[in-house]
N, C-alpha and C positions, 0 to 999 in steps of 0.2 A: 123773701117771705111770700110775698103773692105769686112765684110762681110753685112754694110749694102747695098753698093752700088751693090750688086751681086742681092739682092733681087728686085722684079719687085715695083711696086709701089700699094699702099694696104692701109687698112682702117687707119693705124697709118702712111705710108709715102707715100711723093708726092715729086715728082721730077719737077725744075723747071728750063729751059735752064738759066736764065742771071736774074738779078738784075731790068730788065728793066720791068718784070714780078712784080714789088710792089706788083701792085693793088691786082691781083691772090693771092701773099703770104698774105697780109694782110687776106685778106677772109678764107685764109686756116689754119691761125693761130686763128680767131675766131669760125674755125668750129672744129680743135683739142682742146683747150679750152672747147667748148661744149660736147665735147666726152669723149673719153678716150687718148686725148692729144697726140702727134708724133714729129714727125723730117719730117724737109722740104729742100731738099737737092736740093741747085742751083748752077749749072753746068754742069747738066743733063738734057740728053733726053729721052720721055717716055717709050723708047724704056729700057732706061737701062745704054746705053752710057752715057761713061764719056767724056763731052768737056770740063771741065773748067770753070773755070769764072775768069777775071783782077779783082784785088783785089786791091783798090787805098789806099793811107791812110785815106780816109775820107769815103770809100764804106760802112765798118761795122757800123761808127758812124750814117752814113746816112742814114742806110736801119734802123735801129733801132729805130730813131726818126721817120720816115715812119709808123711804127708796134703801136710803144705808140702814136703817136698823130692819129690815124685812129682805134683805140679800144677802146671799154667802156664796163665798167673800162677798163683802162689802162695795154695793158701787157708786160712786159720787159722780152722778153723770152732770153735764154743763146745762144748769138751766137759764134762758133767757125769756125776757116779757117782750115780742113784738106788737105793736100796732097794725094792723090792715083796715082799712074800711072804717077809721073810728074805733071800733074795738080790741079790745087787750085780747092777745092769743098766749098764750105759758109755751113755750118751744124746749122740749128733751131730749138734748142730744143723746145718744145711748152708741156709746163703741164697742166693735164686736170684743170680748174675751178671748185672751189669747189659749188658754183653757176650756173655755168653754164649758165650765161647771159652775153656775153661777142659780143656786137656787135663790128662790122666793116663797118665803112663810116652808122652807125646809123640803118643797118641791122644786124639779127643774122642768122647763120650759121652750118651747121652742118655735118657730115663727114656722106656718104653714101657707102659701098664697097670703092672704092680710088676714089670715087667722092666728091669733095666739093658742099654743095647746099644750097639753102638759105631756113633756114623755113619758112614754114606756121606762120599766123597769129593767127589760133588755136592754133598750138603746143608751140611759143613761150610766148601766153597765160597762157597755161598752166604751161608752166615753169616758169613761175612768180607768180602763182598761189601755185605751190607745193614749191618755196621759200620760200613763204608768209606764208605757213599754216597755221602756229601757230597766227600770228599777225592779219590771215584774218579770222578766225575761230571765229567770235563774241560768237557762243552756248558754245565756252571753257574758251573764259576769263574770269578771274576774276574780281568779279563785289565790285571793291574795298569801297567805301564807304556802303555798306549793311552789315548787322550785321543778325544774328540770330532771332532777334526780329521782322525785316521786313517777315520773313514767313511766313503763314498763317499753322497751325499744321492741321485745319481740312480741308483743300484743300489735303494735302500729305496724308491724311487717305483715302481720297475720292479717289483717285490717285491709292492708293495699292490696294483698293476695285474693283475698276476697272480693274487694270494687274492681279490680279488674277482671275478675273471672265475673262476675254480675254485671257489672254496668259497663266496663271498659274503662274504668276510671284510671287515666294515664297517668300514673306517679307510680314509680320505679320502687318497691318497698325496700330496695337496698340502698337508697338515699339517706344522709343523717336524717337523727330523730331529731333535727331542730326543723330542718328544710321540711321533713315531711309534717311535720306539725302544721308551721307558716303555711304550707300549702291545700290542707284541708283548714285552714284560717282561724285554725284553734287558740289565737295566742293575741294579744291586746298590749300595746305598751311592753311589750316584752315580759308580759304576765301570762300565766295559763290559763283558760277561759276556762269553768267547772266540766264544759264538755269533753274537757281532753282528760280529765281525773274520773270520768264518768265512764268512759271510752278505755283510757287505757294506763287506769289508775295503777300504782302496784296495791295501794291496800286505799281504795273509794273513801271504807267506810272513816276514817282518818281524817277527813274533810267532812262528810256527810253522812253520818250515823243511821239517819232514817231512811237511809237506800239501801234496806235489808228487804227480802220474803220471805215472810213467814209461815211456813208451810207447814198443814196439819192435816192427818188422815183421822177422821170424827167414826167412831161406832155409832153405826145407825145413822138415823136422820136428824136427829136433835141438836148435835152438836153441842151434848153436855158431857162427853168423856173421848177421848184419843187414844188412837191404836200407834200413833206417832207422830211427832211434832220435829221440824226441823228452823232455823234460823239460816236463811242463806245470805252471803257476802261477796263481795267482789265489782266485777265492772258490769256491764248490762249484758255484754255476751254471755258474760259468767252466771251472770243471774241467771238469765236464760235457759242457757243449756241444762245449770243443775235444779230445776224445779221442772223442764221435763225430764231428769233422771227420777224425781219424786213420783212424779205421775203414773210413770210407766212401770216403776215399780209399787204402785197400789190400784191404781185402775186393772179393770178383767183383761185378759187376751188371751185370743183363742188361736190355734195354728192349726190351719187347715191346709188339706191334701189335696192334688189331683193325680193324673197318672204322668204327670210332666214337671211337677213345680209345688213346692210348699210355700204357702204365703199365710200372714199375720191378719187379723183382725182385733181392734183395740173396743173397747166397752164407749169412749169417745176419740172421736177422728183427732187424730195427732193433730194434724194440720189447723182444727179450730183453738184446740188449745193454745198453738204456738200462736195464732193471730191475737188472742185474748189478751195473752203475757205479752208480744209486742206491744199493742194498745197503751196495757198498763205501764209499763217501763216507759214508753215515747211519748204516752201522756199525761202522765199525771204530776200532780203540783211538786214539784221538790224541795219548796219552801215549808212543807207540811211537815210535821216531824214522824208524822204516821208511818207506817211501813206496809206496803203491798201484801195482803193476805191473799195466799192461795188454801182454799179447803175444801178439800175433799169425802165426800158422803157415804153413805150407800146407794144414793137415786139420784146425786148433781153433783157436779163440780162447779167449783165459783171462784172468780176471780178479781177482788176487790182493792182499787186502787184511791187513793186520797184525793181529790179534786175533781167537784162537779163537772160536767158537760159544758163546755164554753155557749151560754145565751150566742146565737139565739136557737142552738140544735137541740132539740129533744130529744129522749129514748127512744118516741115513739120513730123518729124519721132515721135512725138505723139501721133499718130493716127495709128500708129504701132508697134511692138515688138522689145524695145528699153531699154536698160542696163539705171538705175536709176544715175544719176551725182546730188546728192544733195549736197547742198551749204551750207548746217547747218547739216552734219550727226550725230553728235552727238545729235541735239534735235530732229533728225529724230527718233534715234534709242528710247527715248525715249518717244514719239507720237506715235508710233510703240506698246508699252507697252498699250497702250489703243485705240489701231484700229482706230485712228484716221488715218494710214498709216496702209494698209493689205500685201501687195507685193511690195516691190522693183519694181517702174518702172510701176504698173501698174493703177496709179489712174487716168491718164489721158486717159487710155483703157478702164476706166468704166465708163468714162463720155460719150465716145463715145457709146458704148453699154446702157446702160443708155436711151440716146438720141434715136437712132435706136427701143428702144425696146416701145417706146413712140411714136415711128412716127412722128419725130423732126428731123429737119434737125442736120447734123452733126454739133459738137461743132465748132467754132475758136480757134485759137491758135496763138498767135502773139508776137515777140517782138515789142514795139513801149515807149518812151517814156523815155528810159532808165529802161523799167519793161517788165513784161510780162503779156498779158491778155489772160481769158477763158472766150469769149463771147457765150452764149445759145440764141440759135435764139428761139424763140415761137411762138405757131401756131395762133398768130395775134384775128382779134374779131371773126373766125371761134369757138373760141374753145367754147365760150358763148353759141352758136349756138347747136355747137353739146352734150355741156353738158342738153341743155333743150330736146333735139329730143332723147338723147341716155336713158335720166331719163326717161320720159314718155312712151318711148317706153318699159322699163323694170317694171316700173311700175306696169304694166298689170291691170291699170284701167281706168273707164268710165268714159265721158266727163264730167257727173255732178261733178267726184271725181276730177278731171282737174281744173275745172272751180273755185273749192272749194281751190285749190292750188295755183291757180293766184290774188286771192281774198286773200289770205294769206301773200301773196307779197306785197301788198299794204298796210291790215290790220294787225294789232297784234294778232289778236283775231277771231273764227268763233262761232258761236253757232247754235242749232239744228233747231230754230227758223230762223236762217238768211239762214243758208241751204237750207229750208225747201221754202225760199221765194225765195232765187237766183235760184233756178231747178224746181220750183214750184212741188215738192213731197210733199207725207203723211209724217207726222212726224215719221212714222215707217220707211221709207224710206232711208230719212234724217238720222237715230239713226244708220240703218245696215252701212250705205255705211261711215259714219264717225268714225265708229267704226273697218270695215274695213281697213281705214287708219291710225289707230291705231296697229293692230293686224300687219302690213308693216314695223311699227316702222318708219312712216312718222310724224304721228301725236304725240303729248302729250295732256294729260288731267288736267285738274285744275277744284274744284270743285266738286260736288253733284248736283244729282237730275237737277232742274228747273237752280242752277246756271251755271252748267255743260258750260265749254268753252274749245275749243280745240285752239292749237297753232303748228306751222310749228315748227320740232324738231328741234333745231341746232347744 
């Protein structure tokens, strides 16, 4: 006892003049609990002085019921009455929580240098988070009712074909589906872990109903009526793939000429959207029964997945160089194996870049809803505009061959004879300059001779 009371007061003790101090001990007893636990020694001043404290016969039973009824869980720490000097000291022992969730008066607590202070709402977050792990970790459970036969074997060959040509991931995809499973470490007790139904379900949704996208093309900007609405199902590649089939068939695109090479330009950059729809798929809660909404505008695209931002990352620090907090790493690491996920932390940096490199306003990023969304703003009916002024301009042909393009838009079909009448040229005229847009790789051909008909390539 006198050598603890010699010591000054420190991350394991605290000194506290009188009894009358509860409230203080209570908090200090939940913030040693959180720690690495101490002694709280009342009869002291912070000085170091010993004054004492009256010690009734009902003090110890009272300060005690004080401590358990104002902590959750409940802690009954070992109180003793030393003597030093002539004077009664009250000594609380207090052991650390194996938990470490041990509020006081419904707050948690925590020891800083010989400060008691009250955490953060991140940090006790997280501390219920890293308790949780195992239970909160949906990509590790075992996906108790699934059997071996729910598998699909040539989804997992497709799978190894893939990490090998990505990462060099050395597993032979014509291995059995049990080996290759065991070896991407999908399987627990000889159960299937949800990741491997997730991965390479034959039918996911059969286990997991709310790992659907919901995919909607909205009129206008309001998003109070649809030009169409899809449900999609399957495994995540699957998902994947067919919501950018949606995309790309309701987003603008424009096909541009030169005198060497035709190439596509899309109303938003493929490549940010596919980061989006990774994000959402690799991150979001799948304990949620929600399902990932992809909607599409006339002026954004948005991509809304169920589960906050893991504290302590904001929206705001997305669009900056920001350490990765994912919420399913285990099926990260595996998404990871087929670059559906390239860097740690950096897919939301390349949405941004992406955008930028498009001349698109920067991404959003938002909690709301209880999820998180990655809205693409687009460059509205400009982009119609400048896909017709930036083709024609590259183009590098005359009006009649213009005129002969616009007329193609309307019709299915041109010939040498309708040419010859819309420009009022020679038929020799008419044959160079449609054969020219051929030669561009504008045009196609169907037919011989007299039947001879040209069509807009698509």
């Amino acid at each position: 006892m006198n050598e603890i009371i010699t010591n000054k007061e420190s991350k394991n003790i605290e000194f506290k003049k009188s009894v009358g101090e509860w409230k203080e001990i209570v908090e200090t007893v939940s913030a040693f609990s959180n720690t690495r636990g101490g002694e709280i020694l009342v009869g002291m001043l912070n000085s170091g002085k010993v004054i004492g404290v009256k010690v009734g016969k009902d003090t110890i039973e009272d300060l005690t019921n004080k401590i358990v009824s104002n902590t959750d869980p409940k802690v009954y720490p070992k109180i003793l009455v030393e003597k030093t000097k002539g004077k009664s000291i009250i000594v609380i022992e207090v052991k650390e929580s194996a938990e470490k969730l041990v509020l006081a008066f419904g707050r948690p607590y925590k020891r800083v240098g010989k400060s008691t202070v009250r955490m953060s709402k991140d940090e006790y977050e997280n501390t219920i988070l890293e308790k949780h792990k195992e239970k909160l970790q949906f990509d590790t459970q075992i996906c108790k009712s699934a059997t071996w036969k729910d598998l699909d074997k040539e989804k997992v060959k497709q799978f190894l074909r893939t990490a090998k040509a990505e990462r060099n991931f050395d597993v032979n995809p014509n291995v059995s589906l049990k080996e290759a499973i065991e070896r991407l470490g999908l399987v627990g007790a000889d159960k299937l872990l949800n990741t491997a139904l997730l991965l390479f379900g034959k039918n996911p949704q059969k286990f997991f109903p709310q790992v659907r996208i919901r995919c909607a093309r909205f009129k206008g900007t309001e998003g109070l009526d649809y030009i169409d609405m899809k449900i999609l199902e399957g495994t995540i590649p699957e998902l994947r793939e067919n919501a950018m089939k949606f995309v790309m068939q309701y987003i603008k695109h424009g096909v541009f000429f030169d005198a060497n090479r035709r190439y596509d330009k899309w109303e938003y950059p493929l490549r940010a959207v596919e980061e989006a729809l990774n994000n959402a798929l690799g991150h979001r809660d799948y304990f949620s029964n929600a399902e990932i909404h992809l909607s599409i505008y006339d002026d954004r695209l948005e991509v809304w997945n169920p589960g906050e931002l893991l504290p302590p990352l904001r929206p705001e620090d997305l669009k900056k160089e920001h350490k990765s907090i994912p919420r399913n790493k285990f099926l990260a690491d595996k998404l990871f194996l087929i670059k559906y996920i390239e860097e740690w932390g950096r897919g939301t940096n390349r949405i941004v870049d992406e955008m930028k490199e498009n001349k698109l306003s920067e991404p959003e990023f938002k909690n709301y809803s209880g999820g998180f969304a990655v809205t693409l703003i687009g460059p509205g009916k400009s982009f119609e505009e400048k896909i017709e002024k930036e083709k024609l301009h590259i183009l590098e042909i005359n009006e009649r061959q213009k005129k002969a393009i616009e007329y193609l838009k309307t019709n299915d079909v041109i010939s040498t004879k309708v040419y010859m009448k819309l420009n009022k040229v020679s038929d020799k005229t008419a044959f160079l300059e449609l054969n020219n847009l051929l030669i561009k790789n504008i045009l196609i051909k169907e037919g011989k001779g007299r039947t001879t008909i040209y069509k807009l390539k698509r």
